[in-house]
N, C-alpha and C positions, 0 to 999 in steps of 0.2 A: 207848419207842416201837419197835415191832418196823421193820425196813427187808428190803426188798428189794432184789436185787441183780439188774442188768442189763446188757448191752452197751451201751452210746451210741458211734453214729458221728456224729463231729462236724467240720466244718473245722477245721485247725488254726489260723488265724486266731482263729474264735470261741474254738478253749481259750485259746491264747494269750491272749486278752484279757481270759476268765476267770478264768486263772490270778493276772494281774497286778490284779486287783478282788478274789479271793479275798488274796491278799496284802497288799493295804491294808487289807485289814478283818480279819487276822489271820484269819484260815479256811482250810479246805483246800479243794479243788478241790469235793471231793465236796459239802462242804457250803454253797459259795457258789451251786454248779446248784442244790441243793434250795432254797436261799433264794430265787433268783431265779423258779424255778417254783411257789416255795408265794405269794409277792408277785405273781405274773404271775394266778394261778389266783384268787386274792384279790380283784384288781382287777377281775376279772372274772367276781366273783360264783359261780366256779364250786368254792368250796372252803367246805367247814361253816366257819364262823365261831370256832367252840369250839374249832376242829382248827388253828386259823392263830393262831402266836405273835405281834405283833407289838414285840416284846424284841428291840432287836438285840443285849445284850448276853447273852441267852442263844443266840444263834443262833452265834454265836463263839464259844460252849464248846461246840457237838457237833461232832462227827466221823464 
């Protein structure tokens, strides 16, 4: 899957507590945001179906 690269400003509170939920689930930063926006976009119907893993044990091998 191709990605794109962006700026995110974010509270540091919010990384923070991102940080420490990517780290329970063994994932990096980057790929704990995509998970929670591909789950958030999910839930709310706004994401192709085909395009949405929901493996979390592959979601914890990308980077």
């Amino acid at each position: 899957m191709k990605r794109k690269s962006f700026p995110l400003r974010v509270h540091p509170d919010i990384l923070e507590a991102m940080q420490k939920w990517a780290n329970d689930d063994l994932r990096s930063i980057n790929a704990q945001i995509e998970f929670v926006l591909r789950e958030s976009l999910a839930s709310a119907d706004r994401l192709d179906r085909s395009l949405y893993s929901t493996s979390a044990h592959a979601e914890k091998r990308e980077d």
